[in-house]
C-alpha positions as CSV (number, residue, x, y, z in Angstrom):
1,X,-7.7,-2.4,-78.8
2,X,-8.5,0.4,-76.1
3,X,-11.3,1.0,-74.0
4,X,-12.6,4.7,-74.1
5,X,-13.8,5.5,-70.3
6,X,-14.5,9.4,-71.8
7,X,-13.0,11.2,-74.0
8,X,-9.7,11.1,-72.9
9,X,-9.5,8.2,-71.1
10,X,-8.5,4.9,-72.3
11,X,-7.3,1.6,-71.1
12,X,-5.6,-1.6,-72.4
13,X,-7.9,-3.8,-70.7
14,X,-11.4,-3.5,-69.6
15,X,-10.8,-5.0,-66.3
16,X,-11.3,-2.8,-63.4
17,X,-10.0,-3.7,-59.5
18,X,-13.2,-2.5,-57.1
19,X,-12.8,-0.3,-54.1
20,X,-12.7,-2.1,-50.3
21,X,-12.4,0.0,-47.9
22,X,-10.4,-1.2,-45.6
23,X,-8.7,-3.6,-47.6
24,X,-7.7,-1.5,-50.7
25,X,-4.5,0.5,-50.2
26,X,-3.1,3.5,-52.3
27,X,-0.1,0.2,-53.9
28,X,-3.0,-1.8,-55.0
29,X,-5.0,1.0,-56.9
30,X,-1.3,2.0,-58.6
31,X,-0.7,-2.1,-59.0
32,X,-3.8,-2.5,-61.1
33,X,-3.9,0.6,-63.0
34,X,0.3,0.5,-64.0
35,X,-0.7,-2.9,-65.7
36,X,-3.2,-0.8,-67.7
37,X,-6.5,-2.2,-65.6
38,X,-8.0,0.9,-63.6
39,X,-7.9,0.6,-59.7
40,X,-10.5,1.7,-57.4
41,X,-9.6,4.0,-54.4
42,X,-12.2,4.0,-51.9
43,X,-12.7,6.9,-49.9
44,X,-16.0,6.6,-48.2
45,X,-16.2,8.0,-44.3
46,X,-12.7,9.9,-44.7
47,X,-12.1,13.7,-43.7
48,X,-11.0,16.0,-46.9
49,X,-7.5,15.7,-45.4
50,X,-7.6,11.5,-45.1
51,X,-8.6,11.6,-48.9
52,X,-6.4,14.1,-50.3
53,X,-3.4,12.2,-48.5
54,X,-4.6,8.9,-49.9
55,X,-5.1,10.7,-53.5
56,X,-1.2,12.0,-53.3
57,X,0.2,8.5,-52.2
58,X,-1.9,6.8,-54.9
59,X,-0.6,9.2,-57.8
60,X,3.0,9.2,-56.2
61,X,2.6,5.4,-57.2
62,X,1.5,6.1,-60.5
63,X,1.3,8.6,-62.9
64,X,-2.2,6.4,-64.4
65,X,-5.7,8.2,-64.0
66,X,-7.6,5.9,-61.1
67,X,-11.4,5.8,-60.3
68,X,-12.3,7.4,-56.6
69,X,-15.1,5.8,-54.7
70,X,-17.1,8.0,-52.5
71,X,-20.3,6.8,-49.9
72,X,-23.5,9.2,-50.6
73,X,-25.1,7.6,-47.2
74,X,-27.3,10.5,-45.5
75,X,-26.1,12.0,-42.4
76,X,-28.0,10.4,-39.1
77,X,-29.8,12.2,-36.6
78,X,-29.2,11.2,-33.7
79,X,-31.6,10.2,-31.0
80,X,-31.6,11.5,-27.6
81,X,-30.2,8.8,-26.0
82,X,-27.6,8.2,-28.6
83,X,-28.3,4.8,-28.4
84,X,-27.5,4.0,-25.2
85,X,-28.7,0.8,-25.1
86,X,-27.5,-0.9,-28.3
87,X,-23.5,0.1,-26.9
88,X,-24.0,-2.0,-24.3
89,X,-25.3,-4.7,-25.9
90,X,-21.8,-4.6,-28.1
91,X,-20.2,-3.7,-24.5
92,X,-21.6,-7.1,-23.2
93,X,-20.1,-9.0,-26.2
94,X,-16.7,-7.2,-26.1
95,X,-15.9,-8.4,-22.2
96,X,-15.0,-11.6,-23.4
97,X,-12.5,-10.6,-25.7
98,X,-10.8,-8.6,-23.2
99,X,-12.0,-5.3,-25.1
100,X,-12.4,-2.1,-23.1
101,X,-15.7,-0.9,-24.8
102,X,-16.7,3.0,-24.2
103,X,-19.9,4.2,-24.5
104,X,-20.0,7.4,-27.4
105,X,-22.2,10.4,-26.4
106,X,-20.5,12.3,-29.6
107,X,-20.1,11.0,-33.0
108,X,-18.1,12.8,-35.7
109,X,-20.2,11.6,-39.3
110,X,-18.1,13.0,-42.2
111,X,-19.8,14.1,-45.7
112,X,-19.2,13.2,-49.1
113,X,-19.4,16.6,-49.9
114,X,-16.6,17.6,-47.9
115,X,-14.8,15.5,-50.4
116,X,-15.2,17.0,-53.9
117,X,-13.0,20.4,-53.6
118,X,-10.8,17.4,-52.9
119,X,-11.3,15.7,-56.1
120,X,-11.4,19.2,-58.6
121,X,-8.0,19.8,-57.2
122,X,-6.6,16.7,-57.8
123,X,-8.2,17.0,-61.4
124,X,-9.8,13.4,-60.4
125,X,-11.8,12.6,-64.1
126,X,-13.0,8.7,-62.7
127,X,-15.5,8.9,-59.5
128,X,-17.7,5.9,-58.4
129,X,-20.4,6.2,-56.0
130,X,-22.3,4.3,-53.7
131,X,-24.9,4.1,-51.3
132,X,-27.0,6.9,-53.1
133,X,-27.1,9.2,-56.1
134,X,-25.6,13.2,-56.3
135,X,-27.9,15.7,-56.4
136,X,-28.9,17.0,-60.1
137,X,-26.9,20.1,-58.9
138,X,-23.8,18.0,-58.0
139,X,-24.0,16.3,-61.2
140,X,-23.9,19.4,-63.2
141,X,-21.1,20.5,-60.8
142,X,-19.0,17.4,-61.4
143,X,-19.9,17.4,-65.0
144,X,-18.4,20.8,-65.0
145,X,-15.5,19.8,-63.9
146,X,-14.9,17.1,-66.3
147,X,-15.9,14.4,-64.0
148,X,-17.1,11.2,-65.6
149,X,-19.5,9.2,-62.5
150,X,-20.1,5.7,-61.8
151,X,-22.7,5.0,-60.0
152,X,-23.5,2.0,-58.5
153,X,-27.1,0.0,-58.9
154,X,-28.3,-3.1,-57.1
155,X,-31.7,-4.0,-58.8
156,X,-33.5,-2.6,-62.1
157,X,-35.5,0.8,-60.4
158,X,-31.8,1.8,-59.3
159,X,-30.8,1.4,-62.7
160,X,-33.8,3.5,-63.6
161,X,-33.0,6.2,-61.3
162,X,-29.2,6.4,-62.1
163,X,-29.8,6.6,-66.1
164,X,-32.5,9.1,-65.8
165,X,-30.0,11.2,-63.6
166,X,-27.4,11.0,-66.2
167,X,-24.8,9.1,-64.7
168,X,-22.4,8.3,-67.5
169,X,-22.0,5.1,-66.5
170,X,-23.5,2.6,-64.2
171,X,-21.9,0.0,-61.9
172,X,-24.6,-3.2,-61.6
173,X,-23.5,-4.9,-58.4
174,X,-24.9,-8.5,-58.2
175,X,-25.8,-10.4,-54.7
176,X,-22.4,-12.2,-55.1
177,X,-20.2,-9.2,-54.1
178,X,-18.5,-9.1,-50.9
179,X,-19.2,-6.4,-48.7
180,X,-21.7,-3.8,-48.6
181,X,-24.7,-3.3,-50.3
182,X,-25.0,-0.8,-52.8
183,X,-28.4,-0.1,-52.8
184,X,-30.4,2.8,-51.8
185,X,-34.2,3.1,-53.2
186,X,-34.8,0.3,-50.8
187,X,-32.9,-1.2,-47.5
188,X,-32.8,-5.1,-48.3
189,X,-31.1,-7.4,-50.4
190,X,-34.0,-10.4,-50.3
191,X,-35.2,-9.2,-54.0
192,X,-31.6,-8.1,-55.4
193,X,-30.3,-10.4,-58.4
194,X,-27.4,-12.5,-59.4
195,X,-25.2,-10.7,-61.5
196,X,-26.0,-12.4,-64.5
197,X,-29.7,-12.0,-63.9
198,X,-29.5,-8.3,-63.6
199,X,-27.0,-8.0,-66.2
200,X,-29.2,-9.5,-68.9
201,X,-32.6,-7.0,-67.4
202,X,-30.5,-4.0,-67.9
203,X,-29.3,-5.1,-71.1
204,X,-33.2,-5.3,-71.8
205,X,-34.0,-1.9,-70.8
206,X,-32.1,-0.5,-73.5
207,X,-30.8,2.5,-71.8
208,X,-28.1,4.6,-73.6
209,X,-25.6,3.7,-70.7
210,X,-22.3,1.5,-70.5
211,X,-22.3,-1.3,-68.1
212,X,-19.4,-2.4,-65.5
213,X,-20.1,-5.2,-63.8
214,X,-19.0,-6.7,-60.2
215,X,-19.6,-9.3,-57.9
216,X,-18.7,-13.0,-57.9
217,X,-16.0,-12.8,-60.4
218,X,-13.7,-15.0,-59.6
219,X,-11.5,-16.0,-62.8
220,X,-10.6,-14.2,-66.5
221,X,-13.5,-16.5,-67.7
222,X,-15.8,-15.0,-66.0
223,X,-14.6,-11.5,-67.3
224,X,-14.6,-12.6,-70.4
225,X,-18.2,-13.9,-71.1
226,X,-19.4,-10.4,-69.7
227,X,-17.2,-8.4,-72.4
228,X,-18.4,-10.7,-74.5
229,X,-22.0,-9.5,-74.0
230,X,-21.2,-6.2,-74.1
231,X,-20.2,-4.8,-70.9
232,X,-17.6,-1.8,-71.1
233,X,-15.8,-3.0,-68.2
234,X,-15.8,-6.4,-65.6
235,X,-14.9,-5.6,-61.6
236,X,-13.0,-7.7,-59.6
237,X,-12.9,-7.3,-55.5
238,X,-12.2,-10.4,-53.5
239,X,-9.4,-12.1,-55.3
240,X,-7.2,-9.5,-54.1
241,X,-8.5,-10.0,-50.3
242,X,-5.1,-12.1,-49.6
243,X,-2.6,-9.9,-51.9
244,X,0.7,-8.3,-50.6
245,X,-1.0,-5.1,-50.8
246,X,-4.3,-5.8,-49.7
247,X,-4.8,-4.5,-45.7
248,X,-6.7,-7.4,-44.9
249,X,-5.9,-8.3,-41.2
250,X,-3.4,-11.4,-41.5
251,X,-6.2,-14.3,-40.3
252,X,-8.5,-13.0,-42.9
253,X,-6.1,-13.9,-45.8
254,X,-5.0,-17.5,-44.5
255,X,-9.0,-18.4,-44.2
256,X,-9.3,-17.5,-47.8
257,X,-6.2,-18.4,-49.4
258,X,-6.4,-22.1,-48.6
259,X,-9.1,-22.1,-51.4
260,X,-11.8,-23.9,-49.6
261,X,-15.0,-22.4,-50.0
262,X,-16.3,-20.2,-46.6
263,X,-19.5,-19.5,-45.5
264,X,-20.6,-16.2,-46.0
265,X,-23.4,-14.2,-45.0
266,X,-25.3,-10.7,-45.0
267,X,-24.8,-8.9,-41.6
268,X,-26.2,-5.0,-40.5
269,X,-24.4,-5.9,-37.1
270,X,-20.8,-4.5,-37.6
271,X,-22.2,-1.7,-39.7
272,X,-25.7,-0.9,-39.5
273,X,-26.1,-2.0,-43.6
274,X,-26.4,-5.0,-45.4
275,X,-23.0,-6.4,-46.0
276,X,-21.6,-9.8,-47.2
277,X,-18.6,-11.2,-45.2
278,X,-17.7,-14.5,-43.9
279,X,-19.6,-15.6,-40.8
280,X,-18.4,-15.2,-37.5
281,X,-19.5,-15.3,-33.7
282,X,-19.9,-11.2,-33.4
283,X,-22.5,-11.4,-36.7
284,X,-24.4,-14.0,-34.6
285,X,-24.6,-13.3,-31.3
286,X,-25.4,-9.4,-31.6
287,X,-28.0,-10.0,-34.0
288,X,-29.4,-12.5,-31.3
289,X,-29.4,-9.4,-28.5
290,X,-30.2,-6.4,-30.9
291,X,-33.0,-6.7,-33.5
292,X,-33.1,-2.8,-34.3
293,X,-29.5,-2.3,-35.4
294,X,-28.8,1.8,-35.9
295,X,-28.1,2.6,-39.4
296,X,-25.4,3.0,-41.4
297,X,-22.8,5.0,-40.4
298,X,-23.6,4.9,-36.4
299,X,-23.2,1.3,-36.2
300,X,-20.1,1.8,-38.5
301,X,-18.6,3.9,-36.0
302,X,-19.7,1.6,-32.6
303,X,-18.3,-0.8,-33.6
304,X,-15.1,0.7,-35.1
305,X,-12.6,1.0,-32.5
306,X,-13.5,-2.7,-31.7
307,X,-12.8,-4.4,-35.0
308,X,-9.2,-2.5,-34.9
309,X,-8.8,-4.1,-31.4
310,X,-9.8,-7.8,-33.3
311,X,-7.3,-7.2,-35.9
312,X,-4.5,-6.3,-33.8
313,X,-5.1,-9.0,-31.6
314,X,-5.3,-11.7,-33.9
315,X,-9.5,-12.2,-33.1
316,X,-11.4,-12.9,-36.6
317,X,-15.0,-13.6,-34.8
318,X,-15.0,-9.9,-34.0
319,X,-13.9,-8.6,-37.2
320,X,-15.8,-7.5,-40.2
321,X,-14.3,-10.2,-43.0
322,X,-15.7,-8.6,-45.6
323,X,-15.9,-11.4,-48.8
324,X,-17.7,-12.2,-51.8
325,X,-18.8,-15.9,-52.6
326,X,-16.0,-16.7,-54.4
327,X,-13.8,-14.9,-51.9
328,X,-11.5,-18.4,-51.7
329,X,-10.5,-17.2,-55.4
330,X,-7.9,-15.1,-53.6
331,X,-4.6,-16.0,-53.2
332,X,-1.1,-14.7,-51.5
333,X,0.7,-13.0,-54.3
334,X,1.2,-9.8,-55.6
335,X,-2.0,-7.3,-56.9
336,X,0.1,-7.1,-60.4
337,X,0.7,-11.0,-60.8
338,X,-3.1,-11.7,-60.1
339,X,-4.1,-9.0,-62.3
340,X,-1.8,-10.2,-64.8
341,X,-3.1,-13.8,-64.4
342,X,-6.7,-12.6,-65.1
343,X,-5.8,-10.4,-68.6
344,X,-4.1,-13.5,-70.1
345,X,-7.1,-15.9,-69.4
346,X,-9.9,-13.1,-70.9
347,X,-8.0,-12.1,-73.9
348,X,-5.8,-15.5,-74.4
């Protein structure tokens, strides 16, 4: 039995791989989608050139249709003292590492929409978004060119808004998932739902849309009691954290691979939006010094050149370790062996 994403896509198993940026790689998206899953490539805050090169690896990896992932964040004024201020608060924090923090007077914020001449070229059919909703005149545009969207909702009203926009299909994220926060009618997470929970109120609504469903997945049980309730597809993110293609930084990996339960948390202070990662001395002691965090993606982008430094220098409590509850579900093998493992425990 296939599973008809549109009308000329289908797949042998409803199981989808979710996009992580910065941990998803061009060999994982081809992994998942050659053992007839469909992978995730996420392409949120690259330049048209970044995504069309990651586009061409993936499809040199596989000759599969794969789902692109793009972040509809608005682009931030900035103010005049291009916060000035909150730098060196993260420049304080950064000295004890060793870390040669550089206050920005220029920031570079890249558009989504610089992105979908990109995608029509590439005749990309699958595109996921997050963050925020496309513009009825976008829609039409993608609809035009044969796009089928995803878009991704954290509570009911975003499920409201997405259907009445016409999103062919809608991504409910529960308050399980690992990184960031979907949402975008409202900038919290303190009334968002567990996945089951706002599974079941969407079901209620009755809307003529399909369901895909992510966060805290950790097993092909799991998977399987959603299909089971009539989701059209079940997303799976932090069980490949620790894979051999995952480009999870090497500490990040042996924290969750020894399959003890971490403690994680929701953090603005690596990126200026609610994210879930595991808890670590940066999240703590910046959000002790700064109580007005900038948004989403100026924080992103202050604090970027510093989480490379942490990964390079083998320094997890200043790295973003993006992970979902169940995050410990991952383990050190290959993306097509756990994928694999999770297709033979839902449809055993």
């Amino acid at each position: 039995m296939s599973i008809a994403l549109n009308n000329t896509i289908k797949l042998p198993f409803a199981v989808m791989q979710c996009p992580m940026l910065g941990v998803t790689t061009p060999a994982m998206v081809a992994a998942v989608c050659n053992c007839g899953g469909i992978g995730s490539l996420p392409l949120g805050g690259t330049t048209a050139e970044q995504a069309n090169q990651l586009i061409i690896e993936t499809k040199r990896l596989t000759d599969k249709p794969f789902i692109v992932n793009l972040f509809l964040h608005p682009l931030v004024e900035l103010q005049e003292d291009n916060y000035i201020e909150t730098q060196k608060k993260v420049q304080k924090l950064t000295q004890s590492i060793g870390f040669d923090y550089e206050i920005q007077n220029q920031l570079s914020q890249v558009s989504y929409k610089e992105l979908l001449p990109v995608l029509f070229e590439h005749q990309i059919e699958l595109v996921a978004f997050t963050f925020g909703c496309f513009t009825i005149e976008e829609i039409n545009l993608l609809h035009q060119n044969k796009c089928t969207l995803i878009g991704t909702a954290t509570t009911i009203p975003e499920v409201k808004y997405l259907a009445k926009q016409g999103i062919d299909i809608i991504l409910l994220q529960g308050i399980e998932a690992g990184g960031h926060r979907g949402s975008f009618l409202e900038d919290g997470y303190t009334n968002q739902l567990p996945l089951k929970e706002l599974f079941h109120a969407a079901k209620a609504l009755k809307l003529d849309v399909p369901y895909l469903v992510a966060g805290g997945l950790k097993d092909g049980a799991d998977g399987k009691m959603y299909l089971s309730e009539g989701a059209l597809l079940v997303g799976y993110g932090s069980i490949y954290l620790a894979s051999d293609e995952s480009a999870a930084p090497s500490f990040q990996k042996d924290i969750l691979a020894q399959g003890i339960a971490v403690d994680t948390v929701f953090t603005k202070a690596f990126s200026g939006k609610w994210a879930r990662g595991i808890k670590n001395d940066f999240m703590q002691k910046y959000e002790a010094l700064e109580r007005n965090i900038p948004p989403f993606p100026i924080q992103n982008l202050f604090t970027g050149k510093m989480r490379s430094f942490a990964k390079e220098n083998n320094l997890p409590d200043y790295y973003s370790m993006w992970s979902g509850v169940n995050g410990h579900y991952a383990r050190k093998k290959e993306t097509k062996e756990i994928f694999n493992q999770l297709i033979h425990e839902i449809y055993e």
